[in-house]
N, C-alpha and C positions, 0 to 999 in steps of 0.2 A: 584380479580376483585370486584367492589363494585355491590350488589345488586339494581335491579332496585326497584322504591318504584313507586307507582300507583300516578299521581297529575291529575290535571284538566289541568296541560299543553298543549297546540296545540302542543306541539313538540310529544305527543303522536301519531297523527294521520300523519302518513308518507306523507299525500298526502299536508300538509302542506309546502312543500319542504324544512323542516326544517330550516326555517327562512332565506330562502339565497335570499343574493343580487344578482344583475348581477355583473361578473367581479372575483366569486367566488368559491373557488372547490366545495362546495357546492350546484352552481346553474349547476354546472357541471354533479355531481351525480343525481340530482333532473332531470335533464332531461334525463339522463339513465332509472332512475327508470319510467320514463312517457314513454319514447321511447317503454321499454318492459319489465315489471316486474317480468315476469318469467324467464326472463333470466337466466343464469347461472352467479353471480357475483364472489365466490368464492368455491373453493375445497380442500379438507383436504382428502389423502387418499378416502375412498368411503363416504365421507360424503359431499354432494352440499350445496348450498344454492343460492336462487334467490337473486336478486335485491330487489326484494317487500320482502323477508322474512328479508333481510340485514336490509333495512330501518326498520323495524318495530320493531329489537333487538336493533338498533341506537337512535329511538327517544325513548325507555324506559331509554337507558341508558344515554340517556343525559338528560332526566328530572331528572334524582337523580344526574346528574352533578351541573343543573343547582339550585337544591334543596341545595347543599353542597357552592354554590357561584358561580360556575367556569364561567366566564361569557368574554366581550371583553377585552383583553389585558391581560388575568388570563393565564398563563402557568401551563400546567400538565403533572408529570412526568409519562413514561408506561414504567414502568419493567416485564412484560410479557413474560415468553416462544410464540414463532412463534405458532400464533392459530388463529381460527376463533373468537375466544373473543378478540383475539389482535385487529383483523381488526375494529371490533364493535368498542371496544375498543378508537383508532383511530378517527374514524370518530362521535363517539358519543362526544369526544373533539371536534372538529367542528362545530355539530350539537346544542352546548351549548355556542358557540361562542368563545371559550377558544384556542389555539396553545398545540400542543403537541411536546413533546421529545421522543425518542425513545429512550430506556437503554435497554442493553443485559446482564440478569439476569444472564446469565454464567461468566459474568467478574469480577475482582476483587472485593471486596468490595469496597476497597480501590479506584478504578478507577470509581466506581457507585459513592460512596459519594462525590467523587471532579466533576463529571458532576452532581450531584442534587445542589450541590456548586454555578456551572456555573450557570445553569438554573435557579436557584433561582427557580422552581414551587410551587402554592401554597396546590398540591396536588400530590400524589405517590399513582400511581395504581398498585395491583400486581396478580399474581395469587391465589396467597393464601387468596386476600381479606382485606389484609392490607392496611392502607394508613394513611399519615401523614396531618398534616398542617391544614386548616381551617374549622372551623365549623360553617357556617354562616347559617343566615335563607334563606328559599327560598324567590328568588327575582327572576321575570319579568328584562332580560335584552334586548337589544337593536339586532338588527341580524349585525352579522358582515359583514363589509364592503369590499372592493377589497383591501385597506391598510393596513387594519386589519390583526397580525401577525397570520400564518396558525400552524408553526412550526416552531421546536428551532433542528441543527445540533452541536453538542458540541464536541469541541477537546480538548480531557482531556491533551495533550503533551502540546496544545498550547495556555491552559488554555483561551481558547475562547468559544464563544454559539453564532453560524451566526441566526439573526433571518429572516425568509423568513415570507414573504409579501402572501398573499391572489393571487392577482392580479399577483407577479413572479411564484410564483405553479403552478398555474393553466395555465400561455402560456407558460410556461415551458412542460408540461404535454400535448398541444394539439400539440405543436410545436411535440415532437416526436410523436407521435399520426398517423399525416399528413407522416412523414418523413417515418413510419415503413407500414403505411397502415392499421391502426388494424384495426378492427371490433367486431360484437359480435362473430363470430366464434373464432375467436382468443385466444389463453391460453397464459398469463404471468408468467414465474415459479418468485416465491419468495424466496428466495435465500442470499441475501446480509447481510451481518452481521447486526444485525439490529440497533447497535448505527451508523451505516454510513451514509451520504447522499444517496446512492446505494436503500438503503432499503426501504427509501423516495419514490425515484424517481419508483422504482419497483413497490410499490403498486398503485400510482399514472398514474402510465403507464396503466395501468388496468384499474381501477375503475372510472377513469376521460372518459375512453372513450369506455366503453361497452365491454369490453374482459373480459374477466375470471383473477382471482388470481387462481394460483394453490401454495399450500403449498406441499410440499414432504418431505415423512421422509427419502427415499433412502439417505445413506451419501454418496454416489457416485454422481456426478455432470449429468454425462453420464447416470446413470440406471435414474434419477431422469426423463431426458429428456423425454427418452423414453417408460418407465413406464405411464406417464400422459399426451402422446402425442401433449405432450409443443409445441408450434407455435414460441414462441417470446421469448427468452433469452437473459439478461443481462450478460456478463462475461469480466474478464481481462484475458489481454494477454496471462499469464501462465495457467491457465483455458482451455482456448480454445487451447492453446498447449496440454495441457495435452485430451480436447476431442478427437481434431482429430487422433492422436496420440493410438489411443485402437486399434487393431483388428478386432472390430467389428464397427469401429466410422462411417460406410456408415446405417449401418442398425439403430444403434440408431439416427442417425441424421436423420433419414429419415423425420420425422413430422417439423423440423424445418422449417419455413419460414423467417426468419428476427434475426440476430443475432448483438445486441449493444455490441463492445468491448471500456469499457473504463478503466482508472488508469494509465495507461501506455502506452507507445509509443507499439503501434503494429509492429512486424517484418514482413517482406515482405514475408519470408519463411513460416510464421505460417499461412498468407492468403493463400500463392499456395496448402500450406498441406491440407487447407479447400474444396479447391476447388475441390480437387480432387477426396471428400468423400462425397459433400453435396452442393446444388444447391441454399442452402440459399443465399437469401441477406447479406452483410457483411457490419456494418458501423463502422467505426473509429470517435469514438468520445471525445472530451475535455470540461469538464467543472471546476467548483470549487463549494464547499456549499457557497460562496459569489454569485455565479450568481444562484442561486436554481438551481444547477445541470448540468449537460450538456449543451452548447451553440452552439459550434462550434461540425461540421457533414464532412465528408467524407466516399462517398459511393466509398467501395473498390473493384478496377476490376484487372484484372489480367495486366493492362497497369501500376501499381503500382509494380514497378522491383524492384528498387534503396532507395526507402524510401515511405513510407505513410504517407503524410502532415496530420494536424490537420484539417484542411479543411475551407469550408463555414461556416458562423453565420448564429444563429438560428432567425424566425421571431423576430421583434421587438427587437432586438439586431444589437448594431454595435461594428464592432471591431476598434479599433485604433491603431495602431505601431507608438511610439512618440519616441521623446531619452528624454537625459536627463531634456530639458528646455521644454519638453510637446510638441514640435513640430514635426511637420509629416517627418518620415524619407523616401530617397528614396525608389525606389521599388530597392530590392536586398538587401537593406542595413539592418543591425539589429537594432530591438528596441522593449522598453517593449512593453506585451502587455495589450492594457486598455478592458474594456467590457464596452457597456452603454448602456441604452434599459430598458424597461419593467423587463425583468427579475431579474435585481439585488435583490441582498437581502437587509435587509430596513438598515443591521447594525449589528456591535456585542454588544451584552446586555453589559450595563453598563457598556463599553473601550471604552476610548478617541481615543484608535487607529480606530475608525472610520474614524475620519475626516483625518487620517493619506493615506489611504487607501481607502476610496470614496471621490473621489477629483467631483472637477467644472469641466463640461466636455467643455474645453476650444471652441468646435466647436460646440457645442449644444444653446439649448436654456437656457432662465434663468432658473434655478433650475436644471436642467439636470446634472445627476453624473454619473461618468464612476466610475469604481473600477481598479484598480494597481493590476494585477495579480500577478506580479514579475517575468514571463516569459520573454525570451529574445526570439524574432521569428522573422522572416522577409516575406515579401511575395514572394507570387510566380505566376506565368503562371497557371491556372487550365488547367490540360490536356484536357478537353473539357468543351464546355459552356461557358457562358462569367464568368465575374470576376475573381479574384483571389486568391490565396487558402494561408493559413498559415503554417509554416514548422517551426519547433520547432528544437531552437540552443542552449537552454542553461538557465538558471535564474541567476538572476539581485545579485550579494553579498550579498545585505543587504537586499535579502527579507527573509520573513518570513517562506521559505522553506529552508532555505540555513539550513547544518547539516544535509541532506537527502545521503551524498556521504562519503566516510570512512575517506578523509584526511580533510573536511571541518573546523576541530577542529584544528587540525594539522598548518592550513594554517594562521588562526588568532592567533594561539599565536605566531606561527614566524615573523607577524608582529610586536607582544605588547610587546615579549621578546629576539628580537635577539642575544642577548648578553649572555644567560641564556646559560649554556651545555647542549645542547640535547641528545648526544650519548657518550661513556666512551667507547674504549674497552681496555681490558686488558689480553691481549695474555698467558700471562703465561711466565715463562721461564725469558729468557737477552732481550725478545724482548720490545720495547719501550712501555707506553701507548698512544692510541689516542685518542682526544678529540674531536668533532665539535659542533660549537653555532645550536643555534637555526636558525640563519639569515643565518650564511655559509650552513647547511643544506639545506634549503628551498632553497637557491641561485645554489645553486649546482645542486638538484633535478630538477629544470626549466632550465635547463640548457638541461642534460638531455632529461628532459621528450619536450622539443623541436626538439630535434634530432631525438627520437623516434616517434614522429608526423611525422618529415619530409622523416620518411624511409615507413611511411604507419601507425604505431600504431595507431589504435581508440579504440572505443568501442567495444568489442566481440573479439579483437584481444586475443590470447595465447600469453604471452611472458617467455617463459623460463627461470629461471635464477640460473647459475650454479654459483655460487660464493660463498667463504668459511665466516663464521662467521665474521663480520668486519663492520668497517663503508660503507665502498663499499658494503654490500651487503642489508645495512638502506635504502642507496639513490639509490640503485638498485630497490628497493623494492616500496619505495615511487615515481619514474621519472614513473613506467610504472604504475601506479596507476594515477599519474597525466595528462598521457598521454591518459587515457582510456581503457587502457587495465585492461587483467585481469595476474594475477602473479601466475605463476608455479612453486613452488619449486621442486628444485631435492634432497632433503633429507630425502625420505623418507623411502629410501632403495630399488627404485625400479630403475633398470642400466637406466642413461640419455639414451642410444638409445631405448629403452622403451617406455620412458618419450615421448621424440620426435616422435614416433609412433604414440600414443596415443594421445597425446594433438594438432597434427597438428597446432605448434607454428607460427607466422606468424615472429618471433624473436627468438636470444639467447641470453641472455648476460651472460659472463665470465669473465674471464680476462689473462691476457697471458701464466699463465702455467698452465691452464687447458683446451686450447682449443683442442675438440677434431679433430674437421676436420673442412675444408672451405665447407660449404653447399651451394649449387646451388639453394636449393627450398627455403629459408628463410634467411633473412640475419644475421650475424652474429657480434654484437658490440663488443670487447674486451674493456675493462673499463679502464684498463692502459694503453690504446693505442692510443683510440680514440678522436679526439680535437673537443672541443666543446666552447671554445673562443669565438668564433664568433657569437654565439647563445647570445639571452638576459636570464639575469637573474632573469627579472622581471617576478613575478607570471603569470600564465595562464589564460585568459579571454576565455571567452565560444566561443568568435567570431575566435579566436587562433585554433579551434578544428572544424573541415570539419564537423563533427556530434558530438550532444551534449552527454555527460553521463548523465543518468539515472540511479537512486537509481533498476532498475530490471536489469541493468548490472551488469556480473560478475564483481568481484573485485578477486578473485580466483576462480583456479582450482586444487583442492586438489588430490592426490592420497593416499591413503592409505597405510601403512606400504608392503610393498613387493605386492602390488596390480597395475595392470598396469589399474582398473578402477580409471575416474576422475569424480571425482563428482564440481560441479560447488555453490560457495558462493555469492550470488549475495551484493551489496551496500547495500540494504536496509536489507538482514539478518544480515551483520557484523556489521554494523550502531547500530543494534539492540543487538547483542551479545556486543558491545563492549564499551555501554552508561551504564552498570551494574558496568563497573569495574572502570572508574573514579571515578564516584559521589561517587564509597563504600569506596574503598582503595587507591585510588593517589590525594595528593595533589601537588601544582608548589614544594613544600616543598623537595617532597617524591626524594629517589634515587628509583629505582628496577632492583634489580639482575636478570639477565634472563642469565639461566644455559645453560652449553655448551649441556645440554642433553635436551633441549628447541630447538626442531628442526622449524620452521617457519611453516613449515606443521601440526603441532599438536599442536603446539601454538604460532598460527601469534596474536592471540591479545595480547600477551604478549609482540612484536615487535610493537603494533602501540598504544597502550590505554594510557601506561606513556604519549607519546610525544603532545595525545589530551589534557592533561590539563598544560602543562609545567612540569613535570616532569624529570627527568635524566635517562635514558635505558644504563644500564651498562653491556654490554657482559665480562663474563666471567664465571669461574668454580663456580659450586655449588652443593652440595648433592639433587639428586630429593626427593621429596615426595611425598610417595607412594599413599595418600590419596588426593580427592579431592572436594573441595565442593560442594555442590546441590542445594543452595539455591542462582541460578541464573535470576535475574529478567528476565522476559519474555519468562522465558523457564521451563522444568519443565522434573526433570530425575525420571522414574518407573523403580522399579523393581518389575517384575511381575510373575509369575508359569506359567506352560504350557498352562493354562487355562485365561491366561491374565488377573489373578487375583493380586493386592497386595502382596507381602508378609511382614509379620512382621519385628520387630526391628531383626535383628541378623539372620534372616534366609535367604538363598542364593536365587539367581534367576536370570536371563536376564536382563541388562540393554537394558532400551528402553529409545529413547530419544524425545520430544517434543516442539514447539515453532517459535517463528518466526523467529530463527537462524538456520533454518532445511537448507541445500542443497536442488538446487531444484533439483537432484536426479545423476543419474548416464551418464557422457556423453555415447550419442551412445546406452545404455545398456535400454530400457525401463523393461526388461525383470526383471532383475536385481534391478531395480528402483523399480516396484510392488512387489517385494516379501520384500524390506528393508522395503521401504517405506509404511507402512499400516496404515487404517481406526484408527482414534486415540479414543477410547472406553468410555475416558475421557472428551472428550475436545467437541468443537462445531462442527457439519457439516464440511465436508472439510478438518479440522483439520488432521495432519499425523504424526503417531509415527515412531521412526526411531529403529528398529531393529539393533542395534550395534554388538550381536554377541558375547560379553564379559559378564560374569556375575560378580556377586557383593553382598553386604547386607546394608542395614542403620546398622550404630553402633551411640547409640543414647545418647550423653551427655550433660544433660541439656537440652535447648533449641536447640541443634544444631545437626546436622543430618548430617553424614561424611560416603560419600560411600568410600567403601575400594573392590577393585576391586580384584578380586577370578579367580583363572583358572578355564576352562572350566570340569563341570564332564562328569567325563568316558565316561557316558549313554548319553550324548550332541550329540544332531545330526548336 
């Protein structure tokens, strides 16, 4: 963090309101601090600070901002661990006229250096007192205006930097304000990783409107709550699964007043589980860093059975559902959806795909821009009150989210190489080989994965699928993938009635000399039986599918070798596990062997990652190897001592596993889930190692690091 240096500035004296306009988060804070300066503005464990003391750390540090240049239109980077000097920090960009980024000093290097990239800032703040870029004389600059950019949100995947607007921040910020109720009693845990929008919008929720920031070191989500008798929390779906879900989740929720779930489509179950332990308010909300965060609100009640819309627009926000020539689709009917209003963001830094993506809002005034989400929604009936409410079906192909779902890779190249061989098998023996294209694949699959819709398959369904190593068991594999389901192998050594026990399949598929019985509770496809002629072959549109998939849908449900527990994979972890292995080792080029002792359950992306870049997936025999690598993007394998310590090159210990490829835990089993799944020692807040259970050593050659997995000793409990 840069030192403050002494000037004649008026930005020294807080009651200046630090040069703010009207229309600006700054005229925003300036009226907190006048409303009650001794307020409570922020908390760190047992260390307070007022409003009046906040300001007065903010206008020192923004006079040595504004000493260094940082001034209107000037971007500054903050790489800062979660502190009270962060917030300073923060708002002393502000206060100096300048937009800030937020970087999370725990992330890669690699992944910091391509957002400072993005962001192009002329300055880098950090803990330690470091900082890059300009060294200009002090200059008197201008106060920044409501247009004036506030902050920069950067997506390192999608190599973008959304710049938000002064005047989007700040009705962004009273807009939920109004919606949640706060006040000064009120406490905001801060919490969101902090390269996010989330993280934005959290400190923002606070300090724009007289409540408390609480920072918490608890890595427990739930101890965090209830430790610093939190009022008002931010969380996603699985989050809030995972609170209500404790033992004790009545007593720590207790202080709750108002709970924002966004990122993901909220399940109907995870509100009733809420209800049941906690009196809070509950709102369902959608936004993007294009509209400065949150837009769209639904307050959730228990008359929310069947699905939880996206809901109502926020003040000074409209929504539009247009098709494809921009014009307004029925009510019922699907189409994308637009935002337009105050809160948009002004644009992404220096991309032409602006103008791609903030279009003319055909029903507005002159100058008026909607932004192209890429959502596909329709409206609906609000259960009460007038207007009508948004229900989320699916996104548009070619937007800019598409590659969020395991087969999205899959699906584009069987349009651009139908012809290519997708799949080889090679049986062994006098038996024949088989071949299928790319096109007959895909053709097949839709084929399929229609039939599977039409017996019930969606999203969150189990589908079982017993079928022997073959092309039948590819487009097995892939139709209930397509259909929304999630895929159940039975190879994993645990007996199919087991399986079916446990996974409460809503399906089977086999084929005819392995069926076991005709089932009453779920239906049963035989794959060499069943006609599907009649079905199109043409790929799956979202309007095709009663309920959209979501990248927080399972994609599998795994069992363990002789375990009848299932652990669940959801889209966006395999998404994530299986974007390492194209870009490393397949090209359209490549063949890959996948060995008979390559069961689908221990290694299904061996079965899908060839077929995302055009590749050839050749089933047959192979010698396994016994070794496996470690240097998995996005993930990251410990082995550790009894003491959760490291061990050296060569020396044994527990694999534990890390990442955004983790299972979210054990079906049914919470029990089971907490003692695998633990606090990760390494990594950020939140973060969960996975206790495997198998030990192992690095054996270290050259630059490369090769776990060679070790039976369990004696003295292993």
């Amino acid at each position: 963090m840069i030192s403050p240096q002494h000037t004649d500035s008026p930005l020294l004296d807080p009651s200046q309101s630090f040069g703010a306009e009207p229309g600006t988060l700054l005229a925003e804070f300036a009226a907190q601090l006048a409303l009650d300066p001794d307020a409570l503005a922020v908390r760190h464990g047992e260390t307070p600070l007022s409003y009046g003391e906040l300001a007065e750390l903010v206008a020192a540090k923004a006079a040595a901002l504004v000493a260094r240049g940082v001034g209107l239109e000037t971007t500054v980077a903050i790489a800062m661990t979660r502190s009270i000097d962060l917030v300073v920090a923060v708002h002393a960009v502000l206060a100096a006229g300048g937009a800030f980024v937020l970087l999370d000093p725990a992330a890669p290097r690699e992944t910091r250096e391509r957002a400072i990239e993005l962001a192009a800032p002329s300055l880098v703040l950090t803990d330690s007192g470091n900082e890059s870029g300009i060294a200009a004389e002090p200059v008197r600059l201008p106060r920044p205006g409501a247009d004036n950019p506030a902050y920069l949100v950067v997506d390192v995947p999608a190599a973008s930097a959304v710049v938000i607007g002064h005047r989007a921040a700040r009705a962004n910020a009273l807009w939920r304000q109004r919606l949640c109720g706060l006040s000064a009693g009120d406490s905001v845990l801060w919490r969101a990783p902090l390269d996010t929008q989330h993280a934005v919008g959290e400190l923002l929720l606070a300090l724009q409107t007289g409540a408390a920031l609480v920072l918490a070191d608890e890595p427990e989500l739930g101890d965090a709550v209830a430790d610093n008798a939190v009022t008002t929390v931010c969380v996603s779906p699985d989050d809030l699964a995972g609170l209500v879900a404790h033992p004790d989740a009545e007593s720590r929720l207790d202080s709750l007043r108002v709970i924002l779930s966004s990122g993901a489509p909220l399940p109907t179950q995870t509100a009733a589980e809420l209800r049941a332990v906690s009196g809070a308010t509950l709102w369902h909300l959608y936004g993007r860093a294009e509209t400065a965060g949150e837009v769209v609100a639904h307050e959730v009640t228990g008359a929310d059975t069947a699905v939880i819309p996206l809901g109502l627009a926020a003040d000074d926000v409209e929504l539009l559902v247009l098709d494809e020539h921009l014009a307004p689709v029925a009510d019922g009917e699907v189409g994308q959806l637009y935002v337009s209003g105050v809160q948009l963001a002004r644009g992404y830094l220096g991309r032409q795909s602006t103008a791609a993506t903030f279009l003319a809002n055909p029903a507005g005034p002159v100058e008026d821009r909607m932004f192209a989400t890429g959502e596909l929604v329709r409206l609906r009936d609000a259960p009460y009150g007038p207007g009508a409410e948004l229900e989320f079906v699916g996104r548009v192909e070619s937007s800019p989210l598409a590659g969020e779902l395991v087969l999205d890779e899959f699906e584009a190249q069987a349009q651009t190489t139908p012809f290519d061989p997708a799949v080889v098998h090679i049986p062994g023996g006098s038996a024949p080989t088989a071949i299928i294209t790319y096109g007959d694949l895909d053709r097949r699959t839709n084929q399929l994965a229609r039939h599977l819709n039409a017996i019930g398959i969606g999203p969150e369904s189990a589908v079982v699928i017993d079928v022997p190593r073959s092309i039948e068991l590819i487009i097995a594999i892939y139709a209930v993938l397509k259909a929304g389901g999630a895929v159940v192998p039975t190879d994993s050594g645990v007996a199919l009635p087991e399986i079916l026990r446990a996974a409460d399949p809503a399906a089977l598929l086999t084929v005819d000399d392995r069926v076991p019985f005709i089932a009453d509770e779920f239906p049963v496809v035989v794959l060499d039986r069943v006609h599907l002629s009649h079905y199109s072959d043409e790929p799956l549109a979202a309007s095709d599918r009663e309920t959209a998939v979501l990248p927080s849908h399972p994609a599998f449900i795994l069992f363990g070798p002789g375990s009848a527990r299932a652990t669940h994979v959801t889209h966006a972890a395999a998404v994530n596990r299986l974007v390492d292995e194209p870009g490393r080792h397949f090209t359209a080029r490549d063949v890959h062997l996948q060995p008979d002792i390559g069961s689908v359950t221990t290694q299904w992306r061996g079965y899908l990652a060839p077929l995302r870049v055009g590749a050839t997936l050749v089933l047959t025999e192979a010698t396994p190897d016994p070794n496996h690598r470690a240097d998995v993007l996005a993930s990251a394998t410990h082995i550790l001592d009894r003491r959760l310590q490291p061990t050296g090159p060569g020396v044994a210990g527990e694999v534990y596993l890390a990442g955004d490829q983790l299972a979210i835990g054990y079906r049914a089993d919470p029990a089971t889930t907490a003692a695998r799944f633990i606090a990760n020692p390494f990594g950020r807040p939140g973060e969960r190692l996975f206790r495997t259970g198998g030990y192992g050593r690095w054996d270290v050659d050259g630059h490369a690091a090769t776990l060679v997995r070790l039976p369990a000793p004696a003295t292993a409990a």
